[in-house]
C-alpha positions as CSV (number, residue, x, y, z in Angstrom):
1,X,-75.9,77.8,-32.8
2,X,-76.1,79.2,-29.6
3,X,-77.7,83.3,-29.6
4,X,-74.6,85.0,-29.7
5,X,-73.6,83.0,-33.1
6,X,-70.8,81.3,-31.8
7,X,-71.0,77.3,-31.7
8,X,-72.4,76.3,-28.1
9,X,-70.0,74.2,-27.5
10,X,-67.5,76.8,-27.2
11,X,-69.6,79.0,-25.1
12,X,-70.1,76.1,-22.3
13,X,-66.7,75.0,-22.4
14,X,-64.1,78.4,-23.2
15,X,-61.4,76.4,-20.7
16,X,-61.3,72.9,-23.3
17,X,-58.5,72.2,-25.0
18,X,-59.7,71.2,-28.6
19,X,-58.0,72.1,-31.8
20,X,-60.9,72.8,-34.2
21,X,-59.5,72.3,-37.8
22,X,-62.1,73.5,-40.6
23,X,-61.9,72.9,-44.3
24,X,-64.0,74.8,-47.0
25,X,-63.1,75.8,-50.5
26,X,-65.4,79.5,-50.0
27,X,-63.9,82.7,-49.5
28,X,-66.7,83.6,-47.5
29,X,-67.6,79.9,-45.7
30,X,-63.7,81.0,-44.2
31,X,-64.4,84.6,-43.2
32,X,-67.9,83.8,-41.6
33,X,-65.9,80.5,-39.7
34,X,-63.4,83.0,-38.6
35,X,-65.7,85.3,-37.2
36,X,-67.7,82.3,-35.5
37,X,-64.8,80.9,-34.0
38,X,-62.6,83.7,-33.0
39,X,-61.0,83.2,-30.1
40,X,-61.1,79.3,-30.3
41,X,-58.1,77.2,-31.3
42,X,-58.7,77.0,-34.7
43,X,-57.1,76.2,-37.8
44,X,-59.4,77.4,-41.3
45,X,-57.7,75.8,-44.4
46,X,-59.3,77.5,-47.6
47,X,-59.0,74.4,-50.3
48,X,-60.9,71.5,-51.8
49,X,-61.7,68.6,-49.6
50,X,-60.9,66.5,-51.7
51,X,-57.3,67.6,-52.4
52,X,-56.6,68.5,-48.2
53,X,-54.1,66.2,-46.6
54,X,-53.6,66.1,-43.0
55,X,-49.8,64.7,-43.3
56,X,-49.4,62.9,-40.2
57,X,-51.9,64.7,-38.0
58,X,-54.4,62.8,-37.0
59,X,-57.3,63.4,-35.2
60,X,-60.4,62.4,-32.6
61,X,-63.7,63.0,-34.5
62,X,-64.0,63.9,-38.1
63,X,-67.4,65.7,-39.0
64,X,-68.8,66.8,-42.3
65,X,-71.8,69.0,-42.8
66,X,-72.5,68.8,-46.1
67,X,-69.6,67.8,-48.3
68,X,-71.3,64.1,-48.9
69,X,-74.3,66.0,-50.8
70,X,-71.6,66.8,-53.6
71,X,-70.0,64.0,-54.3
72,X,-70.6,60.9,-56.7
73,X,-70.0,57.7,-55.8
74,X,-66.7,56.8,-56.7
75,X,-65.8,60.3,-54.9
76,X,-67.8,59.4,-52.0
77,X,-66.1,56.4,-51.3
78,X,-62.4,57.8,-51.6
79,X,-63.1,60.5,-49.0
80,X,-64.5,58.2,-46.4
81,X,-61.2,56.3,-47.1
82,X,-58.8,59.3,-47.0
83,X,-61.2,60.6,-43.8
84,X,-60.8,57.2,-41.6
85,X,-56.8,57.1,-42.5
86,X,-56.9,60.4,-40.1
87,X,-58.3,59.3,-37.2
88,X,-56.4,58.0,-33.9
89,X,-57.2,54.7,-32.6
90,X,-60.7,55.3,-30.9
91,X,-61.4,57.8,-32.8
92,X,-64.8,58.4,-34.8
């Protein structure tokens, strides 16, 4: 986190094009992400992880901070599968 709160990322690059899309089942996870991100092109989706599906979106990196830490094993290893489904060729 960079000093003003918001993500460095976003304060080096403000002219990228990325499409941030954010998933979190807590009221308040999605309020604090909005007020992190404002101004970014982002996309907050307040619902289970486990139960999100992208359709046919797919995307360039997929990142999880934290979600693993909940999750037994069987649940473990559907996400990783349901995760890598999303990703474009290349993508990580």
């Amino acid at each position: 986190m960079a000093e003003t709160g918001r993500p460095a990322y976003l304060q080096g690059h403000a002219a990228s094009h990325i499409h941030f899309e954010c998933i979190d089942q807590e009221e308040k996870a999605i309020a604090y992400a909005r007020t992190l991100l404002g101004g970014a092109d982002v996309t907050l989706h307040m619902q289970n992880a486990l139960r999100f599906r992208p359709g046919h979106r797919r995307f360039d990196l997929v990142w999880s901070a934290g979600l693993f830490d909940y999750l037994d094993d069987r649940e473990f290893v559907l996400m990783l599968k349901v995760l890598s489904k999303t990703l474009r060729p290349g993508g990580e």
